[in-house]
C-alpha positions, -999 to +999 in steps of 0.1 A: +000+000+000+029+027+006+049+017-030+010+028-047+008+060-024+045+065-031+055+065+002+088+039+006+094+023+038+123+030+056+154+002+051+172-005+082+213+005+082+242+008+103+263+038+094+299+029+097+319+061+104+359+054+092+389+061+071+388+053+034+409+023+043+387+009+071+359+013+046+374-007+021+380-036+041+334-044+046+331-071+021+289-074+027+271-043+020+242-062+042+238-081+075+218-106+092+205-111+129+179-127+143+158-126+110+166-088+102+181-070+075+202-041+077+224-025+051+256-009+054+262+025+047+297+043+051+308+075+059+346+083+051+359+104+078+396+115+086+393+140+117+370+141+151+349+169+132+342+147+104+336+119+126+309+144+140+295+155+113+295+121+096+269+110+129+249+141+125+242+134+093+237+093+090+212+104+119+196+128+096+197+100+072+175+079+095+203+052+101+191+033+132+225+029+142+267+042+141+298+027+147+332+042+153+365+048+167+365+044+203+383+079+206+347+096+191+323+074+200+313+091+240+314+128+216+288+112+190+268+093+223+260+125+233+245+143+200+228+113+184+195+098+198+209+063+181+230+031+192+265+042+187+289+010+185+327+013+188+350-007+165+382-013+185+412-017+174+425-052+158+389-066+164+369-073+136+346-044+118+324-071+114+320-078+152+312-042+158+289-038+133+266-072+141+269-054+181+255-021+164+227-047+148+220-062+184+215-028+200+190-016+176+171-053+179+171-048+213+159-014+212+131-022+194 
């Protein structure tokens, strides 16, 4: 009934909030837990204020949730009304994305 009213429903994502070459190291644009589907949308970032911005706007883009660099992530926590996730160092992008997944599931 929205697609004939033209109205499209919103797709859940993650906004991943990196350098260039953290970026090009996601190999699945999509992920999966427990039975939902989020994409993966990046936001190539190489100081604190673009980190900032970056969260501003994948917020304003209706992201449901971010992940970052542990040295941003209490800064964005306190502009953003969304699960922020922090993507330590040598741990896997993956890992912190599928925790950004849980909060928002567990949000819900």
């Amino acid at each position: 009934m929205r697609r004939l009213e033209g109205v499209e429903e919103k797709e859940d994502t993650i906004a991943v909030i990196a350098t260039r070459a953290v970026l090009d190291l996601i190999k699945d644009r999509t992920i999966e837990l427990n039975g939902k589907s989020f994409s993966i949308r990046e936001y190539p970032a190489t100081s604190i204020e673009d980190c900032i911005i970056a969260a501003v706007k994948a917020e304003r883009e209706q992201a449901d949730a971010i992940v970052c660099a542990p040295i941003v992530s209490t800064t964005i926590e306190k502009i953003v009304n969304i699960p922020v996730a922090v993507m330590m160092p040598k741990e896997s992008l993956a890992r912190a994305i599928k925790l950004a997944a849980q909060k928002v599931i567990q949000g819900h």
